[in-house]
NUFIBA-513836 format. One record per residue (C-alpha): x, y, z. Coordinates in steps of 0.25 Angstrom, whole numbers, plus 2048, in hexadecimal, padded with zeros to 3 digits. Layout:
REM NUFIBA-513836
XYZ
...
***
This chain:
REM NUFIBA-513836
A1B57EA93
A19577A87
A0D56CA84
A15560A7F
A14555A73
A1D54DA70
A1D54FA60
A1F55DA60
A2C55CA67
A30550A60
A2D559A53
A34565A59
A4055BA5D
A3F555A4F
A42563A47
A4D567A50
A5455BA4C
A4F551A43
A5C54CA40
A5F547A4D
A5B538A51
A50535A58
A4F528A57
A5B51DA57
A5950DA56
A65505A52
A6950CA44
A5C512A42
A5C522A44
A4D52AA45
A52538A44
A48543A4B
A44548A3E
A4053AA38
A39537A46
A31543A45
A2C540A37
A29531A3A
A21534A43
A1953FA3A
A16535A31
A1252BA3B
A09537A41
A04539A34
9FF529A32
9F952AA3E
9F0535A3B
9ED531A2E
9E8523A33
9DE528A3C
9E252AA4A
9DD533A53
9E053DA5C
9E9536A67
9E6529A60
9F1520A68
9FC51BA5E
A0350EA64
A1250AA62
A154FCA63
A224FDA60
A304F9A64
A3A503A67
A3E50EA5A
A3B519A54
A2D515A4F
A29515A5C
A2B522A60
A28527A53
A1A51FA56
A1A52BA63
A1C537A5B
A14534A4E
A0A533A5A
A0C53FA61
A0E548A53
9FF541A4E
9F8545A5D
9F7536A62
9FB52DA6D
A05525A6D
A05517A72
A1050CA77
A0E4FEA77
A154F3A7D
A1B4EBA70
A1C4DEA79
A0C4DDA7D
A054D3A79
9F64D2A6F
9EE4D6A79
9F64DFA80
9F94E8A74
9EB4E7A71
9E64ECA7D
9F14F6A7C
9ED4FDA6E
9DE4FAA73
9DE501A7F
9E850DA79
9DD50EA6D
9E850DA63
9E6514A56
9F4512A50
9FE506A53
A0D507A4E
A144F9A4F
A224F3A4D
A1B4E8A42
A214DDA4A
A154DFA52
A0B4DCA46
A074CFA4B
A034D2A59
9FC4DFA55
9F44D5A48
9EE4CDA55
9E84D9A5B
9E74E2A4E
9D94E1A4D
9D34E3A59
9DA4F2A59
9D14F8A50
9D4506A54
9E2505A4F
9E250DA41
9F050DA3D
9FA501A3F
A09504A3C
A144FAA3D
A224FEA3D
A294F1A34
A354E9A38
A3D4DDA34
A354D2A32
A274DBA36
A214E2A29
A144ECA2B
A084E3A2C
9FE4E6A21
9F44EBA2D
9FF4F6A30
A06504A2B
A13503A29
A1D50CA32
A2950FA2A
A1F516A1E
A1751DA28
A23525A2C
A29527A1F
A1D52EA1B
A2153CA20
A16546A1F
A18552A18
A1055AA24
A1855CA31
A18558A3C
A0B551A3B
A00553A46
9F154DA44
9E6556A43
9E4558A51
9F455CA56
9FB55AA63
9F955BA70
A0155AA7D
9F4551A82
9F7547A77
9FB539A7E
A0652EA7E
A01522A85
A0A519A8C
A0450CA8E
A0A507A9B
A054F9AA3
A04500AB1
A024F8ABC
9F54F1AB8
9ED4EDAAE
9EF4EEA9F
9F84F8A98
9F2507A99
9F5514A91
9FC51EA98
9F952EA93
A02537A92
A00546A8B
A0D547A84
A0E555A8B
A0D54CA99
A18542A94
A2154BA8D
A22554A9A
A24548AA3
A2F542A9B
A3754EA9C
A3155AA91
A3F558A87
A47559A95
A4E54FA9F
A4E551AAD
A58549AB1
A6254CAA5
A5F55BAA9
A5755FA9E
A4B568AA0
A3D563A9B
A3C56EA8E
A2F579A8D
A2D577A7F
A30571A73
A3857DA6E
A4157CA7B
A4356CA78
A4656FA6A
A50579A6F
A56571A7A
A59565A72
A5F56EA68
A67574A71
A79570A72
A7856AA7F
A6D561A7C
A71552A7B
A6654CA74
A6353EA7C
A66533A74
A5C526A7C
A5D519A79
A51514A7F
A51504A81
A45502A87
A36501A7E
A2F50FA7A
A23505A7D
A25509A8B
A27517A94
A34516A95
A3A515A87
A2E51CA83
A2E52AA8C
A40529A8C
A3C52AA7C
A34536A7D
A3F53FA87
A4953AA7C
A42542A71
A3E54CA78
A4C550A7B
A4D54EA6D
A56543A6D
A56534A68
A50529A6C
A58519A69
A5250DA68
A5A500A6A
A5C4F9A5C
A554EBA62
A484E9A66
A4E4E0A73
A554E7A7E
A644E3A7D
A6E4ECA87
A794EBA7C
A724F1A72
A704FDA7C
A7B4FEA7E
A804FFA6F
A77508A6C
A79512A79
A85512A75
A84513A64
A7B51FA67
A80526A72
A73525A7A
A7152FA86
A66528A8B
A62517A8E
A54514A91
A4E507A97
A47501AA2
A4D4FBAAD
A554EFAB1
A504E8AA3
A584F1A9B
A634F6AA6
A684E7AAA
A6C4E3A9C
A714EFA99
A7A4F0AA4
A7E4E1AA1
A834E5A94
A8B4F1A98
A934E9AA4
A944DCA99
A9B4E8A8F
AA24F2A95
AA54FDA8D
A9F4F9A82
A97506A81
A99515A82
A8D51AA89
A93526A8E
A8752DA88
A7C527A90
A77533A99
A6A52AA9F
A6451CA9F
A5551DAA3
A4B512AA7
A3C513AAB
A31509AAE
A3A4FFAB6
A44500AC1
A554FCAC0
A5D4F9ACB
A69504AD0
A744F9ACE
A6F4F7AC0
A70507ABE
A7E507AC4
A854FCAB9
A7D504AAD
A85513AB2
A9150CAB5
A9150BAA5
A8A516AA0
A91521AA9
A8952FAA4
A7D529AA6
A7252AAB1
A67521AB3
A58525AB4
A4F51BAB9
A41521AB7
A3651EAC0
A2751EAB8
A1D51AAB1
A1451AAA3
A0C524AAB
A1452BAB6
A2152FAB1
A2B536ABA
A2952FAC8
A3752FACB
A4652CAC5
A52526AC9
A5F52CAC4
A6D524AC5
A7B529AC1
A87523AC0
A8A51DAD1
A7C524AD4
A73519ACF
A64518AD7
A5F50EADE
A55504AD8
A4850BADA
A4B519ADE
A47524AD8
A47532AD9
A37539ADA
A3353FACD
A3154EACF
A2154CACE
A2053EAD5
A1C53BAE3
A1852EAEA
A0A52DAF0
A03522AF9
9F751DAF3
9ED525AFC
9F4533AF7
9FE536B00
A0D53BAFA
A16531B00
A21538B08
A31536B06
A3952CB11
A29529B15
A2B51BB0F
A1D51AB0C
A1A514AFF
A1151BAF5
A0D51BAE3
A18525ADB
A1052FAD5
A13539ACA
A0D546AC6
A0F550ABC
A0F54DAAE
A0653EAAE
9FE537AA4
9F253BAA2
9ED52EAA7
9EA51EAA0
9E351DA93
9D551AA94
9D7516AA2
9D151FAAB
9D2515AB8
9E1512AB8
9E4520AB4
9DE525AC1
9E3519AC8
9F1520AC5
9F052EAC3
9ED534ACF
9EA542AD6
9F3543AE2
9F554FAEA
9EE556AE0
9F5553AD5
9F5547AC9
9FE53CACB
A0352FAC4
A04524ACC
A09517AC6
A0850EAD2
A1750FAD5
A1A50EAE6
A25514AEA
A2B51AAF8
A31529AF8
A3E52BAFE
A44535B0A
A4D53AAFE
A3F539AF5
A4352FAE9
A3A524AE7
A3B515AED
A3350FAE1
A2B502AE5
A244FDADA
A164FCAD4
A0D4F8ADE
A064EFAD5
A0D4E2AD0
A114E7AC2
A1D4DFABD
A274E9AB5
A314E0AAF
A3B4E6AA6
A324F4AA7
A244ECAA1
A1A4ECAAB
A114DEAAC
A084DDAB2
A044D0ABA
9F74D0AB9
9F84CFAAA
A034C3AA9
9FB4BBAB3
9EF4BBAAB
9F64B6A9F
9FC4AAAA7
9EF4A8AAC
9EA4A3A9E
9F4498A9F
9ED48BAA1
9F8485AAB
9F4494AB4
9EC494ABE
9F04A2AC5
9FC4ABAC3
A034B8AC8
A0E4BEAC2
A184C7ACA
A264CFAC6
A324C7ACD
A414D0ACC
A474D0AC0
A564D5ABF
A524DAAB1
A454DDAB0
A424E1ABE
A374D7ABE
A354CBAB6
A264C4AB6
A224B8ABE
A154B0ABD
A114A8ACA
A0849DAC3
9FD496AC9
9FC48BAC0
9F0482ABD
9EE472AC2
9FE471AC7
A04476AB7
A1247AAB4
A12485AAA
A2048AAA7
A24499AA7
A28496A98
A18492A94
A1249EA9E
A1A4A8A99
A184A5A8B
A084A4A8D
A0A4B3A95
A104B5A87
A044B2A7E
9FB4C0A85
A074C8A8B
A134D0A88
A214C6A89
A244CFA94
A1A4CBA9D
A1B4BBA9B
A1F4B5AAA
A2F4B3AAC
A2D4ACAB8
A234A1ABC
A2249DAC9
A17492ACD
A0E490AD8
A0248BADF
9F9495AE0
9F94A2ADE
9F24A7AEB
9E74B3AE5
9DE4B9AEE
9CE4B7AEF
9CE4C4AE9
9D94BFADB
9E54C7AE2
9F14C0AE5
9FF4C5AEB
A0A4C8AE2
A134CBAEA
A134BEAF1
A144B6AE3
A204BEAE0
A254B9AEB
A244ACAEB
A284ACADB
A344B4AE0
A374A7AE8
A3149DAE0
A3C4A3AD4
A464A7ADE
A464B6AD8
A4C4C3ADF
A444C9AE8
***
């Protein structure tokens, strides 16, 4: 069995057939060989400027090409790749690129002037390159992208001084449950496995052995080289990890021309390229989507779509239904997971075989515990923590307390385990529950309450506030703050939501306000949420 990186079977992919696309966006083409060479010379910059062995390499970027070219300049140069969330705020991405201890930072220049406010404080950073766009040149303080690239060195492929290993990282920053943002580690040799080793289970097709098996299988007549449009952002697992299987199998990897979701421009461009797979998240995608095709029927010939996939945030059967009632060869996998336990379990729909909301199938190394240890049994109806073992992370960066916190030695044997509850079956699929803690996923972002509360708390007309997730048809949950105000004031939603704004993501500014007297803490600072969702579900008239 083979010890896996990710650039040596990119390279291998790359000279089997550099003319084939790896990259598509809009009228813009990335051929395999051109991806592999970029990424050279990316990986040579690197090196030249300094950085370490592992030294982490952060990609704030928007969906493209130079975002996964960001990845396997990393890989080829020995160094850790790291996401970021393109919609934090100052202090966010600071702490971030901070606690990551970021030696390299490659930007869409768009993003100049937030990175010009925390710039200085980030002195470990020793190369800064922008990618420019319309209206964005390079700032001054940065490397321009476009010349790095076409500076192909003449020695190839390029490796640093100290090579490659399967123990080299990717960190997957993730906002959990609690606290700030924290960095997930895998060993690509971990993640590559766990995402499927060049094969897809569910499509049939066998994890490979090694690289020279994976070169010969993709080279082989049968093959159908997968062709994925992924919608959702590479800044998060999803998109990210569904990438990674792409070009694994060595196949290509779409980008929706537009930096805003629009359905009918998936649509177009499902259907321009022939794509064999969709990727998204959830309702926030799904819904419109399937507005679209019942508002244009016919419109597209998606006869090629073999698979729609999601992870991170659960859709509803009926919405599963309208969407293979259109595209008819396709099946629907609904993956259950996270940054740190991938393969908990999966839900696959066909055709008049769609799942119910919630249900899922047990991943072949998952089990469900109760919190003193003990494997919950099927048809039992006790509830217990989803765990997964096999091929894990090796834990948090620089977080020794929360990485024993969730990775856990059960029955003799290492487990992740997220903080999902869920019921087993008599037939064994999974009854999944929910996060135990009051996390709020809306449109597959996790906020966190704690965080939004504190940032309407420095409003001068809040005296106390608690935010909880009320139903959202769309994004599955939409955020509500529960304001306390000061000395009988009247803030509108408008003016809190903009002041959440100022310290926070847009994401997690309150879409709902309810008012009320008091907000009824403990002696100890605890309060109950569930009974403030409740009464903002009444106050607001919302769905249970």
């Amino acid at each position: 069995m083979s010890s896996w990186t990710f650039a040596d079977v990119w390279e291998a992919i790359a000279g089997a057939q550099p003319e084939r696309p790896a990259h598509i966006q809009g009228e813009r083409v990335v051929s395999w060989g051109e991806f592999d060479a970029r990424a050279d010379a990316l990986a040579a910059h690197l090196i030249a400027a300094g950085l370490d062995q592992q030294a982490k390499v952060a990609a704030f970027l928007y969906n493209g090409p130079e975002y996964l070219e960001t990845y396997y300049a990393a890989f080829k140069g020995g160094f850790a790749p790291v996401n970021t969330n393109y919609r934090y705020g100052p202090e966010e991405l600071f702490y971030l690129f901070d606690n990551a201890d970021t030696q390299a930072i490659v930007f869409h220049a768009g993003f100049s002037d937030v990175l010009e406010t925390i710039r200085g404080r980030l002195s470990g950073v020793k190369a800064w390159i922008a990618v420019a766009e319309p209206g964005h040149p390079v700032p001054p303080w940065a490397s321009d992208y476009d010349a790095i690239v076409a500076k192909v060195p003449p020695q190839r492929p390029v490796k640093a001084p100290w090579g490659r290993s399967s123990d080299d990282l990717l960190l997957l920053y993730t906002g959990g449950t609690t606290g700030m943002p924290k960095g997930v580690m895998w060993r690509q040799d971990d993640l590559f496995n766990v995402i499927g080793a060049g094969g897809n289970v569910p499509l049939g097709i066998p994890p490979a052995t090694s690289v020279e098996e994976l070169v010969a299988r993709i080279q082989g007549p049968d093959h159908i080289r997968p062709i994925s449009l992924v919608a959702c952002p590479l800044m998060h697992g999803t998109g990210q990890f569904s990438s990674l299987i792409c070009f694994n199998q060595g196949g290509t990897v779409a980008f929706l021309p537009s930096r805003r979701f629009n359905a009918m421009e998936l649509w177009d461009e499902a259907d321009r390229l022939g794509a064999t797979a969709i990727v998204i998240v959830g309702l926030a995608f799904s819904t419109p989507m399937l507005e679209a095709l019942e508002a244009n029927p016919g419109r597209w010939d998606l006869s090629t779509v073999r698979s729609m996939s999601s992870s991170g945030s659960m859709w509803s059967q009926e919405n599963k239904r309208g969407l293979l009632s259109h595209a008819k060869n396709a099946m629907i996998f609904d993956s259950f997971g996270s940054s740190e336990a991938v393969g908990l379990g999966i839900s696959a729909s066909a055709p008049g075989a769609e799942v119910p909301t919630a249900a899922f199938v047990i991943g072949p190394n998952c089990a469900v515990f109760t919190e003193d240890g003990r494997r919950v049994e099927p048809g039992s109806g006790e509830r217990g923590l989803v765990a997964v073992t096999g091929f894990l992370p090796v834990g948090y960066y620089k977080d020794a307390e929360k990485t024993a916190k969730t990775f856990k030695t059960l029955e003799g044997a290492r487990w992740s385990v997220p903080g999902d509850w869920a019921e087993v079956n008599g037939d064994g699929t999974l009854k999944l529950l929910g996060r135990g803690s009051v996390c709020i996923n809306t449109g597959g972002e996790k906020v966190f309450p704690e965080e939004v509360e504190e940032a309407l708390k420095t409003h001068p007309s809040v005296r106390d506030a608690v935010v909880v997730g009320l139903p959202d048809a769309r994004f599955g949950e939409r955020i509500c703050a529960v304001v306390e105000t000061e000395g009988g004031a009247k803030p509108t939603l408008a003016e809190l939501s903009e002041h959440v704004r100022t310290t926070l993501a847009g994401y997690k500014a309150p879409r709902e306000l309810v008012l009320i007297d008091s907000i009824g803490r403990a002696p100890n600072g605890k309060v109950d949420y569930k009974a403030l969702k409740d009464h903002a579900q009444a106050a607001l008239g919302a769905a249970a």
